[in-house]
C-alpha positions in Angstrom: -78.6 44.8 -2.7 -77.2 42.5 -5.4 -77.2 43.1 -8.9 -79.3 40.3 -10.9 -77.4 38.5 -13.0 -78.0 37.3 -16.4 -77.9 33.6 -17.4 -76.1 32.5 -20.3 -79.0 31.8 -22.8 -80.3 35.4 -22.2 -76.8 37.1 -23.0 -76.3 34.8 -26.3 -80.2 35.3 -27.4 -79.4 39.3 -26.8 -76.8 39.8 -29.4 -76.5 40.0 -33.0 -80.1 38.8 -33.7 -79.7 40.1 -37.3 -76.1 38.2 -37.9 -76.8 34.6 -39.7 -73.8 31.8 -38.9 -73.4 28.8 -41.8 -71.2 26.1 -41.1 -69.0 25.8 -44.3 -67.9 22.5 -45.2 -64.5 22.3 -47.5 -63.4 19.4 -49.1 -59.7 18.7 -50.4 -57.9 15.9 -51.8 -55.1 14.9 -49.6 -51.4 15.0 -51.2 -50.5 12.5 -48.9 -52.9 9.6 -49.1 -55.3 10.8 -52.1 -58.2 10.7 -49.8 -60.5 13.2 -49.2 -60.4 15.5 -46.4 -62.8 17.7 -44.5 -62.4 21.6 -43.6 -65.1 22.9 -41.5 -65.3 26.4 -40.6 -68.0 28.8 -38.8 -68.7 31.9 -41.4 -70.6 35.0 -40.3 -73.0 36.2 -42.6 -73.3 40.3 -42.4 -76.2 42.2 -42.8 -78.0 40.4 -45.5 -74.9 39.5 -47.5 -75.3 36.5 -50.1 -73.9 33.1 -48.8 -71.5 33.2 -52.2 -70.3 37.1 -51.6 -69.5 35.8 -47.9 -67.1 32.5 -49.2 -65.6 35.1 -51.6 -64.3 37.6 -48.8 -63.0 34.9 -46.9 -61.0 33.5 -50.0 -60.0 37.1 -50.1 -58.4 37.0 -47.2 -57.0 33.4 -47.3 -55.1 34.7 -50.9 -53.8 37.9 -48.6 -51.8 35.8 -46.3 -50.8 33.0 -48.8 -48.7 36.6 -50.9 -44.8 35.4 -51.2 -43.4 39.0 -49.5 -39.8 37.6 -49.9 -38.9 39.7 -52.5 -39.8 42.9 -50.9 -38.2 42.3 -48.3 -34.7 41.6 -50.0 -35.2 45.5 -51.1 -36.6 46.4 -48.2 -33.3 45.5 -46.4 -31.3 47.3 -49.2 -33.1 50.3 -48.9 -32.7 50.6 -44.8 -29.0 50.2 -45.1 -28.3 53.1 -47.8 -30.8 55.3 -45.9 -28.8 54.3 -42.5 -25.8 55.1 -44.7 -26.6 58.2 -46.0 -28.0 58.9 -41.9 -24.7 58.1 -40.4 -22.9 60.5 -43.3 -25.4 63.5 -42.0 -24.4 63.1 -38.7 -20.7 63.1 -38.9 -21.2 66.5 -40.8 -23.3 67.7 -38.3 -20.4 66.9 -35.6 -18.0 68.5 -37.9 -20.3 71.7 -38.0 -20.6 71.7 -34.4 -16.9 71.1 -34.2 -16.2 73.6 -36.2 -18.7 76.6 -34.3 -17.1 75.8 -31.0 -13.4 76.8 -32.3 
């Protein structure tokens, strides 16, 4: 016998009664032309969270991916190649230990 399926407006009605979406409208003064522009963007309130706590996560995270990493990275680099350095200087004295056990 066939399983009954569900239509669509039962499976959106049956989850995440509790979660509240707001439709958050930006606006931002073009470089370009000087006119103003529109950002509009879905946001997912949690359980009871405060519209203004919700707009300040998501800054949050914005501000996380606009972080300049370049100048870790310049170490970063530095440190990989002394620590391959000093790796490539432990092995040949392994192989020279080894060399010197099998004599």
């Amino acid at each position: 016998m066939a399983k009954k399926q569900k239509s669509f407006a039962d499976k959106a009605s049956g989850r995440g009664t509790d979660a509240v979406m707001v439709k958050y409208v930006k606006s931002v003064k073009s470089e370009k032309t000087g006119f103003w522009r529109f950002n509009e963007q879905m946001v997912k309130l949690r359980d009871g969270e405060d519209l203004n706590a919700a707009l300040k996560r998501l800054d949050e995270a914005n501000n996380l991916v606009d972080i300049d990493l370049s100048a870790f990275e310049a170490t970063t680099n530095t440190d990989d190649t002394s620590s391959a350095n000093t790796e490539e200087s432990k092995e040949t004295i392994v192989v020279s230990d080894l060399e010197g056990e099998e004599e």
